[in-house]
N, C-alpha and C positions, 0 to 999 in steps of 0.2 A: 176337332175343328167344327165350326157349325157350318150345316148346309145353307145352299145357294137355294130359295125357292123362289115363286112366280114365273113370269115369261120367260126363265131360262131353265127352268124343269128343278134337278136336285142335286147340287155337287156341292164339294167343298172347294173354299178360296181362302189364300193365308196370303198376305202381303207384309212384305219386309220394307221396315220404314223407321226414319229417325225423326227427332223433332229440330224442329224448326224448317225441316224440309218442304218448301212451299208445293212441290209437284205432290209429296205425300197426301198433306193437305185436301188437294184439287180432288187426286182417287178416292181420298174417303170423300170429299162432299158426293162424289159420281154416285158411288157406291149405297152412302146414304139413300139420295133418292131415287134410286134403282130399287129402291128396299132390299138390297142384299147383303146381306147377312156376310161377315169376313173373322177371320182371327187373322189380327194386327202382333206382327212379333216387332221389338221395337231391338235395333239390331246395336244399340247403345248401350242397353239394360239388360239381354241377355247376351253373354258372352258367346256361346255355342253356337247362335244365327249369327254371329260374323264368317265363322268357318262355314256355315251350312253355306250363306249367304255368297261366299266366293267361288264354291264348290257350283254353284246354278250359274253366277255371273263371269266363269270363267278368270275368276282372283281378282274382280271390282267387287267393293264395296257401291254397287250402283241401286239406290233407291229410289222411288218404287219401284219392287220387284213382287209381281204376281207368279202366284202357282197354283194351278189348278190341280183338281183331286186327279187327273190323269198324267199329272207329272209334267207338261206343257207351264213353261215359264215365260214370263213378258217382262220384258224389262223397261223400265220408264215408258210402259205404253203410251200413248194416245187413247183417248176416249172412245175415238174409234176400234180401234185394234182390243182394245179390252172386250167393249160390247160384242165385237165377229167373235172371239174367243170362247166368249160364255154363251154366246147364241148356237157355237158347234156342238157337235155331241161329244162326249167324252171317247176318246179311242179305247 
């Protein structure tokens, strides 16, 4: 997974996303110009992030879903709630 670098130090973020999904979408624009760095699993195209994918969301298929490299998951956050998340320190 690549690292998070700039104003939020150095962690990994992997978001689970499908297409056409417009909230997806909005995260990566965030993310884009945050300049931060993500691996994108698209939960369409690999079969094994549906199960990973239900196993974090409690058995939804609910996209976007962030995970941070301390194992803290967000589910369709807010722009807000993503930024407080990557601005904590890792546990």
């Amino acid at each position: 997974m690549p690292e998070l670098a700039g104003p939020f130090g150095h962690m990994m973020l992997t978001v689970f996303t499908r297409p056409l999904c417009a909230m997806c979408a909005v995260m990566a624009k965030w993310l884009r110009d945050l300049k931060i760095s993500y691996r994108e699993v698209d939960v369409t195209a690999v079969p094994e992030a549906r199960r990973i994918l239900r196993a974090l969301t409690r058995g939804e298929l609910s996209v976007p879903t962030a995970v941070l490299q301390d194992g803290r998951v967000l589910v369709e956050p807010s722009r807000k709630a993503l930024l407080e998340a990557l601005r904590q320190r890792p546990r």
